[in-house]
N, CA, C and O atoms as CSV, one atom per row, in Angstrom:
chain,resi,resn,atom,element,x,y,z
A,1,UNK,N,N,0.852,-1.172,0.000
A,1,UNK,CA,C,0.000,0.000,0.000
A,1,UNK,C,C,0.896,1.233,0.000
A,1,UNK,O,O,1.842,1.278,0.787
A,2,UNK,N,N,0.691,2.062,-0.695
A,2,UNK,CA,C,1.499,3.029,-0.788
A,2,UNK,C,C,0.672,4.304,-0.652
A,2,UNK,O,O,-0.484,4.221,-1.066
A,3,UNK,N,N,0.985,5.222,-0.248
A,3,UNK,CA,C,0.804,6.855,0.665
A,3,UNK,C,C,0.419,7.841,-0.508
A,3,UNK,O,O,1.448,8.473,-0.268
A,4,UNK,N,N,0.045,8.312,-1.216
A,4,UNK,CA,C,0.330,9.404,-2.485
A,4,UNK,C,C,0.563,11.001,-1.225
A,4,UNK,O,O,-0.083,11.138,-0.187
A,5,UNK,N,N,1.646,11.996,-1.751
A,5,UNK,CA,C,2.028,12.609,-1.016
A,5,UNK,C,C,0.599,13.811,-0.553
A,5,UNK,O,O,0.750,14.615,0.367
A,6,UNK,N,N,-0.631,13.731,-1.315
A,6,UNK,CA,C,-1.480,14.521,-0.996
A,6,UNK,C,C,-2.641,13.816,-0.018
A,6,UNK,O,O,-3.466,14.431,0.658
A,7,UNK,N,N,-2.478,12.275,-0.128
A,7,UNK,CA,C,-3.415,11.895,1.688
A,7,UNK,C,C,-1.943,11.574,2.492
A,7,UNK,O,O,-2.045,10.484,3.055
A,8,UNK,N,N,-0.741,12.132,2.692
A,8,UNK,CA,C,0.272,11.682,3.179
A,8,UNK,C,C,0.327,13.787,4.120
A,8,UNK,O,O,0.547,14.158,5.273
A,9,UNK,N,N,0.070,14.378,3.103
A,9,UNK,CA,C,-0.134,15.870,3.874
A,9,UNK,C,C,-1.660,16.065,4.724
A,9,UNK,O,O,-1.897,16.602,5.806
A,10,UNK,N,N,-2.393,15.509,3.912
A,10,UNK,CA,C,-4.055,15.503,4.585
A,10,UNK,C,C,-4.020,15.006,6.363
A,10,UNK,O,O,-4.379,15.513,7.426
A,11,UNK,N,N,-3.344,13.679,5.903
A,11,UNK,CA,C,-3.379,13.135,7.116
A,11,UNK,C,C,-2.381,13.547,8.619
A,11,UNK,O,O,-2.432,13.225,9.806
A,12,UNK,N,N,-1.427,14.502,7.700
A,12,UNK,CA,C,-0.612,14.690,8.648
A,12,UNK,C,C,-0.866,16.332,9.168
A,12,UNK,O,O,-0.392,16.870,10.168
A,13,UNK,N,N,-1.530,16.760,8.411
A,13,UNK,CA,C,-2.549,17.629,8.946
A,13,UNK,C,C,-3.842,17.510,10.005
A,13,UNK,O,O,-3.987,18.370,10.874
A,14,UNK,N,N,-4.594,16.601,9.900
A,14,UNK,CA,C,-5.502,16.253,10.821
A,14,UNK,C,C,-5.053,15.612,11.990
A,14,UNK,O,O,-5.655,15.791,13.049
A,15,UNK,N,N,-3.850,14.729,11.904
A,15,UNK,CA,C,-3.382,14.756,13.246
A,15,UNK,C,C,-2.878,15.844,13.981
A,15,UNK,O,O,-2.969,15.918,15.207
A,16,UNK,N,N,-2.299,16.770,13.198
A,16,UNK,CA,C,-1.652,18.056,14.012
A,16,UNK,C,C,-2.947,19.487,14.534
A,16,UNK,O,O,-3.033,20.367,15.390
A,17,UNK,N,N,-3.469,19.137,13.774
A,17,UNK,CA,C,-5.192,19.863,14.470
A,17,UNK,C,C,-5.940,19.066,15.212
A,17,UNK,O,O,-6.793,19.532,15.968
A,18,UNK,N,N,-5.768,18.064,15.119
A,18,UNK,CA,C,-6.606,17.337,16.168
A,18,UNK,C,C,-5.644,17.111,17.808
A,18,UNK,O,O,-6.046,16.501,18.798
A,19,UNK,N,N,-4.447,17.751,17.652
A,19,UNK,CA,C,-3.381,16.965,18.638
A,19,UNK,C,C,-3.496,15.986,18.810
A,19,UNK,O,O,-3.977,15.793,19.926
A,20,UNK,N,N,-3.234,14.796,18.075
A,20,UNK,CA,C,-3.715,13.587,17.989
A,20,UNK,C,C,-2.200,12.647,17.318
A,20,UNK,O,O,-2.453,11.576,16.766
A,21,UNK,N,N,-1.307,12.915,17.367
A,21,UNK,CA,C,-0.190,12.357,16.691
A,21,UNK,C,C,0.020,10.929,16.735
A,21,UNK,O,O,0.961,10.414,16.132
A,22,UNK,N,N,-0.758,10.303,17.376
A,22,UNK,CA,C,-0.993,8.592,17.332
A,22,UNK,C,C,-1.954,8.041,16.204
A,22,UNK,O,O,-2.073,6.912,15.729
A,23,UNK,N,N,-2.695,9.417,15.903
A,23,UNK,CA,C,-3.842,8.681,14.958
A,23,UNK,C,C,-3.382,8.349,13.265
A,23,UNK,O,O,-2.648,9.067,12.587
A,24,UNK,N,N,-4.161,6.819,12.744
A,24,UNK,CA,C,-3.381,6.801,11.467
A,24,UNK,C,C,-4.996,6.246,10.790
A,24,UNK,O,O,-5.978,6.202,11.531
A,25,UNK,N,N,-5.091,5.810,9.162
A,25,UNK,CA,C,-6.443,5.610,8.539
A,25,UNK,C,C,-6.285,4.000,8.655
A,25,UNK,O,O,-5.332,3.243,8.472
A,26,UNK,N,N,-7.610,3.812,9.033
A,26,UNK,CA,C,-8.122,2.852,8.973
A,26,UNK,C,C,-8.150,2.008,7.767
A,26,UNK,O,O,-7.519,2.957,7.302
A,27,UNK,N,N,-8.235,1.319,6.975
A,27,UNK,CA,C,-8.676,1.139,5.864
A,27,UNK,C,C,-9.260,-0.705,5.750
A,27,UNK,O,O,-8.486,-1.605,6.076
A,28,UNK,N,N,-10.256,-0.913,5.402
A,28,UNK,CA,C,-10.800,-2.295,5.310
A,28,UNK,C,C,-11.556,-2.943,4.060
A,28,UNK,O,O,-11.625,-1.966,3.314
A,29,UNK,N,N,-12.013,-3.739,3.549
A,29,UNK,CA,C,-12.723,-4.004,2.685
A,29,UNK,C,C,-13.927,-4.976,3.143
A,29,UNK,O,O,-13.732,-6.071,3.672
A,30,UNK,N,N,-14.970,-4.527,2.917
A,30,UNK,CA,C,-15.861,-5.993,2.682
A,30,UNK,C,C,-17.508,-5.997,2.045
A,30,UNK,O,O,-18.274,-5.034,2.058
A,31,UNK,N,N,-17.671,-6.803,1.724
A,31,UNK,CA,C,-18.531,-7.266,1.023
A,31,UNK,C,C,-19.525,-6.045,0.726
A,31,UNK,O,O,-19.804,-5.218,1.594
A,32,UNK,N,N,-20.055,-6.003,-0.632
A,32,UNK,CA,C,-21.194,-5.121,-0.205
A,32,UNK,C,C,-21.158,-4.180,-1.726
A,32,UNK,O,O,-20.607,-4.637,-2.727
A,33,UNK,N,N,-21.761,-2.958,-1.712
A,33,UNK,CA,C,-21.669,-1.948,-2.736
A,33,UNK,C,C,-22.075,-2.358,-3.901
A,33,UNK,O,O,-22.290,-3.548,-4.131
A,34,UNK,N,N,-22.268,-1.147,-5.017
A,34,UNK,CA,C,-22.559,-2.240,-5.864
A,34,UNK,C,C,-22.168,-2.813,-6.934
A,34,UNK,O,O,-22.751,-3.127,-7.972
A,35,UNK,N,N,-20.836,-2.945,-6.476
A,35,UNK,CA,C,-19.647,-3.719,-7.467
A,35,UNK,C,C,-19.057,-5.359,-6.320
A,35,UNK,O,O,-17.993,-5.954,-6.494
A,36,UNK,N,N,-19.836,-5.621,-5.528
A,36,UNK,CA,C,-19.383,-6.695,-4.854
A,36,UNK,C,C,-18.611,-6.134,-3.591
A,36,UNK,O,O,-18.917,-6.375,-2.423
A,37,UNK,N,N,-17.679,-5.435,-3.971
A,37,UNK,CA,C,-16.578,-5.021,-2.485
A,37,UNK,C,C,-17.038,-3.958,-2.067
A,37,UNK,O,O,-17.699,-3.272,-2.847
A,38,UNK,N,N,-16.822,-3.527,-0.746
A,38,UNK,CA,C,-16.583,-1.831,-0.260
A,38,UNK,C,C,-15.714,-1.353,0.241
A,38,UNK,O,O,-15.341,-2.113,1.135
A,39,UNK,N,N,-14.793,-0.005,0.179
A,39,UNK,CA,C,-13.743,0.428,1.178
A,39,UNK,C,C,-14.452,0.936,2.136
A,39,UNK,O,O,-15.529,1.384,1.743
A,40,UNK,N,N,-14.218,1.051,3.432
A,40,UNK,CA,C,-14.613,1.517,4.725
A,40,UNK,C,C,-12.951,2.349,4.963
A,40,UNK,O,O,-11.800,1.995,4.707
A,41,UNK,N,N,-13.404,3.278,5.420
A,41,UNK,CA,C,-12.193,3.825,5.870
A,41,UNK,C,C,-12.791,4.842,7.426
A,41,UNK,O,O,-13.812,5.519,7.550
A,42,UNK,N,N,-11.902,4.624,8.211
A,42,UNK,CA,C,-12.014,5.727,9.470
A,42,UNK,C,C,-10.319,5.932,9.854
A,42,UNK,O,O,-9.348,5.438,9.280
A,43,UNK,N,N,-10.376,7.007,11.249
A,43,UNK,CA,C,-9.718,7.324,11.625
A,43,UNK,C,C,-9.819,6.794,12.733
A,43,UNK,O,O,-10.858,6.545,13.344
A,44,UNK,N,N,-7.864,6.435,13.298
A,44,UNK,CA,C,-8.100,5.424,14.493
A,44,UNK,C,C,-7.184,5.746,15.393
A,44,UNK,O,O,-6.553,6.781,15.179
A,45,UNK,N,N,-6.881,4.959,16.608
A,45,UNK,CA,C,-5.588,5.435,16.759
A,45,UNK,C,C,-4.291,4.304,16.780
A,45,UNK,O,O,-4.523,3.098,16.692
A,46,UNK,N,N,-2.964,4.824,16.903
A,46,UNK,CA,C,-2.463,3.787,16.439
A,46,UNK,C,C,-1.969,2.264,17.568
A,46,UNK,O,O,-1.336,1.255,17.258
A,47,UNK,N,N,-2.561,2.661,18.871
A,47,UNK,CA,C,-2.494,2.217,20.206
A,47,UNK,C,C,-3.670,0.704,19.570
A,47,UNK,O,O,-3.452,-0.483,19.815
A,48,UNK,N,N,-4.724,1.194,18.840
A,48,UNK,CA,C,-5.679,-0.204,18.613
A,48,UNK,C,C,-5.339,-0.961,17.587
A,48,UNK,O,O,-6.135,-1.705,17.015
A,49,UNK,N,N,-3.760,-0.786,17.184
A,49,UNK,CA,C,-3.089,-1.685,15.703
A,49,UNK,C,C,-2.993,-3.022,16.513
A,49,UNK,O,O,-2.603,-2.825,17.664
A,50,UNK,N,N,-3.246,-4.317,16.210
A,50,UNK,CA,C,-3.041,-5.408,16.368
A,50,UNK,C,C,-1.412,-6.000,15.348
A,50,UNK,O,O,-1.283,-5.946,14.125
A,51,UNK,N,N,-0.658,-6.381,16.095
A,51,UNK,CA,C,0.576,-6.635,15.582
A,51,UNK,C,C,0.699,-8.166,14.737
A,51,UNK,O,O,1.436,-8.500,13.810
A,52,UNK,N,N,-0.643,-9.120,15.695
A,52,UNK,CA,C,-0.949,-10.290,15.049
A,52,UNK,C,C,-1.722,-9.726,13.690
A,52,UNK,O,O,-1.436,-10.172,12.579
A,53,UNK,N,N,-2.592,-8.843,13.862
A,53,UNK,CA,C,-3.914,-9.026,12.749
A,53,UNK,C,C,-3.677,-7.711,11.881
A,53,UNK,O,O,-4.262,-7.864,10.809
A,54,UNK,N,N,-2.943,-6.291,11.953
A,54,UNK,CA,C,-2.581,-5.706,10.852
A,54,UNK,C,C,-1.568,-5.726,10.761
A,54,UNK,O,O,-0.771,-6.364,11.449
A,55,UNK,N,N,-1.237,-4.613,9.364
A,55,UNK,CA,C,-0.122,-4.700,9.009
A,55,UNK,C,C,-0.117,-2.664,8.839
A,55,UNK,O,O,-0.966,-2.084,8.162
A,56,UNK,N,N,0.962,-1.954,9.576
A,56,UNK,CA,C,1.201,-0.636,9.270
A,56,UNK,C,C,2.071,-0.042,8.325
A,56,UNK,O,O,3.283,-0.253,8.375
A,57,UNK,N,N,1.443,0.839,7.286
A,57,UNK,CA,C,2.202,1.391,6.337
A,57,UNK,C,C,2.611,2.627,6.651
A,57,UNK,O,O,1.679,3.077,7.318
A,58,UNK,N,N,3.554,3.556,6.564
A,58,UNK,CA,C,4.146,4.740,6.776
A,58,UNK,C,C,4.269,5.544,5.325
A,58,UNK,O,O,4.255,4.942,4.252
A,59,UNK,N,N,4.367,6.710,5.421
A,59,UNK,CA,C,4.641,7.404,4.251
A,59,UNK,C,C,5.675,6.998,4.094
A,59,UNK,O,O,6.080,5.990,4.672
A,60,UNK,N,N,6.388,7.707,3.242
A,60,UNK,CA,C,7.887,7.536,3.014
A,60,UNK,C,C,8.429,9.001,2.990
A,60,UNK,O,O,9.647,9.183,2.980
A,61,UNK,N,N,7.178,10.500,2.977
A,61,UNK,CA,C,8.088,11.468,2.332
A,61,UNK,C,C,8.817,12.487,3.976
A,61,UNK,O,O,9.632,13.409,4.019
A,62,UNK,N,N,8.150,11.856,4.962
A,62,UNK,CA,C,8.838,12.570,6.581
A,62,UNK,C,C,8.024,12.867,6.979
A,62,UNK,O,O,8.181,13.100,8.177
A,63,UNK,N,N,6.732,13.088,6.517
A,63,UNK,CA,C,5.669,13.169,7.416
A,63,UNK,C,C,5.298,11.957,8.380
A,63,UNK,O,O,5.848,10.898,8.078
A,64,UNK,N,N,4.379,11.933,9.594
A,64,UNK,CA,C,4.013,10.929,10.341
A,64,UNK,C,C,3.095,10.279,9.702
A,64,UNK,O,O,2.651,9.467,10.514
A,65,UNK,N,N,2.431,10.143,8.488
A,65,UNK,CA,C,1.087,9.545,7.690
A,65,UNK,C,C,0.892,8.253,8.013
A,65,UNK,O,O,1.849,7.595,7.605
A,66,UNK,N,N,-0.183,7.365,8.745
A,66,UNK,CA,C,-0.100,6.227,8.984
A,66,UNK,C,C,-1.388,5.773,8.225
A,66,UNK,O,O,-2.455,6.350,8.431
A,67,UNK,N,N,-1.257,4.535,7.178
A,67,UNK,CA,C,-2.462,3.857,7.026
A,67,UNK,C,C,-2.581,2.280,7.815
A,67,UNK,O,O,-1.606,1.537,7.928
A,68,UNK,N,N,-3.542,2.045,8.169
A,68,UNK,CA,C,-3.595,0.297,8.458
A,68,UNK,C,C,-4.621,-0.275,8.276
A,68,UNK,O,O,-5.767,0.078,8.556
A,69,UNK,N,N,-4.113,-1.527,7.618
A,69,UNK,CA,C,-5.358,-2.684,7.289
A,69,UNK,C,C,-4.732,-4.092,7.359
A,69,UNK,O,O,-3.629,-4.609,7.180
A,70,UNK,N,N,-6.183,-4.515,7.764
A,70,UNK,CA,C,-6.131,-6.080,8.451
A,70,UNK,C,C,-6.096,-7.178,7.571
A,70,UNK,O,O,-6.597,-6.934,6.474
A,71,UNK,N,N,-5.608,-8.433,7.742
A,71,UNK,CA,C,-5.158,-9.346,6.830
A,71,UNK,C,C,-5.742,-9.184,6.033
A,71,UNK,O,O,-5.129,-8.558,5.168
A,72,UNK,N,N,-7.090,-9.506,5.677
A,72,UNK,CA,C,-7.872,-10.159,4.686
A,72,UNK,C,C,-7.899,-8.869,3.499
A,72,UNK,O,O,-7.637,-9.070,2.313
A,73,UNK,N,N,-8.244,-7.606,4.031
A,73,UNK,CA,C,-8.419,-6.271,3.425
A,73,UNK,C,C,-6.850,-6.305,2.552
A,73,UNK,O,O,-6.758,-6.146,1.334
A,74,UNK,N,N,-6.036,-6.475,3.205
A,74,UNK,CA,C,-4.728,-6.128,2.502
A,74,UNK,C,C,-4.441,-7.300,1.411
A,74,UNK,O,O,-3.804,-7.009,0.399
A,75,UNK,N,N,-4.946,-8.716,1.632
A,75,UNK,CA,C,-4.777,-9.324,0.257
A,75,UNK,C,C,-5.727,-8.684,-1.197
A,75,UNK,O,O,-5.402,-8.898,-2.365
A,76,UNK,N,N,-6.894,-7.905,-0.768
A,76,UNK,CA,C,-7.515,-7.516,-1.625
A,76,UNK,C,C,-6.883,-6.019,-2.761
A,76,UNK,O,O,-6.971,-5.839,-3.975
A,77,UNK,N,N,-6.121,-4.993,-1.379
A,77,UNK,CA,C,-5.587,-4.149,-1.874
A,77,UNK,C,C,-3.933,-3.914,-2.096
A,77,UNK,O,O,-3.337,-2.839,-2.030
A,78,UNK,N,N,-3.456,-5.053,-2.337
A,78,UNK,CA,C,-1.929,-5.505,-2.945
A,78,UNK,C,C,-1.624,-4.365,-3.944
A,78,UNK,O,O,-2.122,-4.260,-5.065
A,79,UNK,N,N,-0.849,-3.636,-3.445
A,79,UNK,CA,C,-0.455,-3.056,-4.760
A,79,UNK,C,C,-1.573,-1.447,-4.957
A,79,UNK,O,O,-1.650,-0.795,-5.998
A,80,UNK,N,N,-2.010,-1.264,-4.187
A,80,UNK,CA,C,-2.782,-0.291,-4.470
A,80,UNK,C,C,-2.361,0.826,-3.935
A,80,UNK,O,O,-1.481,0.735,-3.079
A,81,UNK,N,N,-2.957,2.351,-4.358
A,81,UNK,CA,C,-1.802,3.785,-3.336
A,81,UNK,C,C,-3.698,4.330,-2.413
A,81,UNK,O,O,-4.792,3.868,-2.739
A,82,UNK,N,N,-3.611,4.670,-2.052
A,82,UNK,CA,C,-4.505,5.607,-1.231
A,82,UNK,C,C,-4.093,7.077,-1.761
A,82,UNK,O,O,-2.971,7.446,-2.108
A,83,UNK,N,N,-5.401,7.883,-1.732
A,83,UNK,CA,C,-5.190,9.230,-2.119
A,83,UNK,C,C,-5.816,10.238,-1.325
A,83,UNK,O,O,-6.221,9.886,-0.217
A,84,UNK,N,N,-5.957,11.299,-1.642
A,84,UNK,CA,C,-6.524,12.369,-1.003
A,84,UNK,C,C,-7.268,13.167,-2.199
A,84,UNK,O,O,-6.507,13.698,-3.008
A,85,UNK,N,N,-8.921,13.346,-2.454
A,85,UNK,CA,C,-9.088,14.158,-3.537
A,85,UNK,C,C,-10.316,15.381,-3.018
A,85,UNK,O,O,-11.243,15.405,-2.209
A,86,UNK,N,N,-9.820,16.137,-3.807
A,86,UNK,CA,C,-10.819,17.624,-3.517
A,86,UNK,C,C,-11.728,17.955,-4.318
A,86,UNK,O,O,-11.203,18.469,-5.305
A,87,UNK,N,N,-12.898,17.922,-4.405
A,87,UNK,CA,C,-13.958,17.725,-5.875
A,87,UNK,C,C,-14.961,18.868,-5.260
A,87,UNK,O,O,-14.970,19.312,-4.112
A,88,UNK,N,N,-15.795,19.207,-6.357
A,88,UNK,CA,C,-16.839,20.303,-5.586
A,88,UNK,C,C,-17.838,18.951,-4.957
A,88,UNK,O,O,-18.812,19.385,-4.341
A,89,UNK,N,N,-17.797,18.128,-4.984
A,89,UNK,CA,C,-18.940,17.076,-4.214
A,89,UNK,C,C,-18.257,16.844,-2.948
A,89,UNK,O,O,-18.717,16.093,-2.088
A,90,UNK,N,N,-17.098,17.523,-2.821
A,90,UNK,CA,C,-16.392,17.176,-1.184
A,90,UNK,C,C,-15.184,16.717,-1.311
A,90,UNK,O,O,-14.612,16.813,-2.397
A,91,UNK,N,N,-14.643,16.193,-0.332
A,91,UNK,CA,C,-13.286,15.522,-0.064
A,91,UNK,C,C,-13.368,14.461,0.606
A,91,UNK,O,O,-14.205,14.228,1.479
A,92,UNK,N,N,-12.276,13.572,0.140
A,92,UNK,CA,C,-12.241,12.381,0.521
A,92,UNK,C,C,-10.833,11.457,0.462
A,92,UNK,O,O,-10.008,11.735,-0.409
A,93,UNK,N,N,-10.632,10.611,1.183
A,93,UNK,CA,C,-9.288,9.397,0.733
A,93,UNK,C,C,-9.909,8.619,0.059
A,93,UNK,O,O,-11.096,8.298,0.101
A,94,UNK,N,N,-9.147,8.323,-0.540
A,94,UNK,CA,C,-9.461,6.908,-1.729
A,94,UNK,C,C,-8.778,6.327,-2.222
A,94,UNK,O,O,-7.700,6.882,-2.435
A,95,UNK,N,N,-8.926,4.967,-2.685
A,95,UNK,CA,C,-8.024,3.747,-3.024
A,95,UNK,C,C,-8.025,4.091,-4.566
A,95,UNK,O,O,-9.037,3.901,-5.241
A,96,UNK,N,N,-6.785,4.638,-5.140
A,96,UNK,CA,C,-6.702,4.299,-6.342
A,96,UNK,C,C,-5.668,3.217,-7.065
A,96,UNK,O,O,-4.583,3.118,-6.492
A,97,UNK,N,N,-5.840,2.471,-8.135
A,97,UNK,CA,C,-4.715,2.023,-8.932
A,97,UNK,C,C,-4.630,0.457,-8.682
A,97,UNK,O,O,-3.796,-0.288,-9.195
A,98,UNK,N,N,-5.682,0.071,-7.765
A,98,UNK,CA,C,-6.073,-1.266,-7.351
A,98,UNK,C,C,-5.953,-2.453,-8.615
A,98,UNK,O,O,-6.716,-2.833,-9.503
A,99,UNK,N,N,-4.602,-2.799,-8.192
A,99,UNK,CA,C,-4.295,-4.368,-9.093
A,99,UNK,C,C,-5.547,-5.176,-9.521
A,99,UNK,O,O,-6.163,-5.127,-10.585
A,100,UNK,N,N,-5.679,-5.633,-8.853
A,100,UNK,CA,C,-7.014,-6.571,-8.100
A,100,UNK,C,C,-8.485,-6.112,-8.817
A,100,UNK,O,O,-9.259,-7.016,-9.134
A,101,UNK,N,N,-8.822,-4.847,-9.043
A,101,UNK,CA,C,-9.839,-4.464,-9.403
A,101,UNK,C,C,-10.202,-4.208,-11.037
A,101,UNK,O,O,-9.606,-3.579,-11.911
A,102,UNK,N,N,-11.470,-4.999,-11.040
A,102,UNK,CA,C,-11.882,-5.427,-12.454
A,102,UNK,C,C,-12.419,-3.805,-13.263
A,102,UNK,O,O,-12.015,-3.087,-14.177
A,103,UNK,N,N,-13.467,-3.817,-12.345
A,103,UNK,CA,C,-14.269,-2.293,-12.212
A,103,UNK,C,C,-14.622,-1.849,-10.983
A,103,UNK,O,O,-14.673,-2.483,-9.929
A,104,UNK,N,N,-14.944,-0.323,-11.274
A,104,UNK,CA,C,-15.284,0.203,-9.970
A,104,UNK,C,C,-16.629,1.131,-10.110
A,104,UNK,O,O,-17.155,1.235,-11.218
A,105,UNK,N,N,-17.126,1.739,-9.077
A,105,UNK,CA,C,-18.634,2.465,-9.173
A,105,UNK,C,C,-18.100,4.150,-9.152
A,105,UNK,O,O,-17.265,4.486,-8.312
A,106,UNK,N,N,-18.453,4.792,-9.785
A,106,UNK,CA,C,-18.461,5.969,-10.226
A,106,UNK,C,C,-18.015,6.837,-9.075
A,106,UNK,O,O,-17.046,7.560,-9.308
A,107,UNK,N,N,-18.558,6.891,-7.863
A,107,UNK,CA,C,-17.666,7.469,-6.523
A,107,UNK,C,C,-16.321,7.141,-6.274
A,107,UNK,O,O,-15.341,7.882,-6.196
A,108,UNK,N,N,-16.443,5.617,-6.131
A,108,UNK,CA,C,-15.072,4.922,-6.146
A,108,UNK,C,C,-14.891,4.050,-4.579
A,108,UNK,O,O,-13.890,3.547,-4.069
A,109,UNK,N,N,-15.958,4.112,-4.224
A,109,UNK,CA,C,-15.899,3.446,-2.779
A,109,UNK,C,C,-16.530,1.663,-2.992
A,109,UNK,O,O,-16.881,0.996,-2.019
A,110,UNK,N,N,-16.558,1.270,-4.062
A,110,UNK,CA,C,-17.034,0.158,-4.074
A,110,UNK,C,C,-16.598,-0.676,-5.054
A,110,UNK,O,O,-16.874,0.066,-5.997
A,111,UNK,N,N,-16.021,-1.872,-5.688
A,111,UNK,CA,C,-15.590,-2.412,-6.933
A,111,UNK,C,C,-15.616,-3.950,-6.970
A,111,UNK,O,O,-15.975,-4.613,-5.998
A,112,UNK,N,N,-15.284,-4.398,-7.944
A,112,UNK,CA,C,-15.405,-6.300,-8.242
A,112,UNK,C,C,-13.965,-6.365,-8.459
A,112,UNK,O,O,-13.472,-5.426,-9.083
A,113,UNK,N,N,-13.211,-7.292,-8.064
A,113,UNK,CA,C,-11.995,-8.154,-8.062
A,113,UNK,C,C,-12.013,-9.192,-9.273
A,113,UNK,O,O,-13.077,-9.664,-9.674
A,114,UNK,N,N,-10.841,-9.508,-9.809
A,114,UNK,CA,C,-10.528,-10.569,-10.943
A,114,UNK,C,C,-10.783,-11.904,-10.192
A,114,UNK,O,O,-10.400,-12.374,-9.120
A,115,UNK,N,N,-11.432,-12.238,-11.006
A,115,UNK,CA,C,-11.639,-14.069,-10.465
A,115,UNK,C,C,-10.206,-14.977,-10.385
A,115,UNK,O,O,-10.243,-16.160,-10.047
């Protein structure tokens, strides 16, 4: 999973307004939407990472940016970057560039996997 440097500033922004410097994104997949999968994403902190059951990614560019996701979610998103986008319909993180993904639904929060 890789950071794109604009949810790698987002995020390292909301921890520094929130005084919150433990907190990193959640990120999960499951069933549902209406392409078969869904991303769920929240904000967490990094004290509730399970060392057995996720796995933590770091930016790379010096910011503190933390994403994490749990086994099953991370075989789905192999290879994929997370983003940060600004649209007049709002803002949001999002999974782009997903190996794995056949198609996706027009928001982008939902998609079908290769058989």
């Amino acid at each position: 999973m890789t950071i794109t440097p604009r949810a790698s500033r987002r995020l390292s922004e909301i921890t520094r307004k929130d005084n919150k410097p433990k907190t990193c994104l959640r990120i999960s997949v499951e069933s549902g939407g209406c392409h078969g999968f869904q991303y769920l994403m929240s904000l967490t902190s990094t004290d509730k990472v399970s060392r057995e059951e996720d796995t933590l990614f770091e930016a790379d560019d010096g910011t503190e940016a933390k994403v994490v996701l749990d086994e099953p979610s991370l075989e789905l998103l192999k290879g994929s970057k997370v983003d940060y986008t600004m649209e007049l319909i709002g803002s949001q993180f999002k999974i782009v560039d997903n190996p794995l993904a056949t198609s996706s639904c027009g928001c982008g929060t939902s998609f079908d996997i290769k058989a």
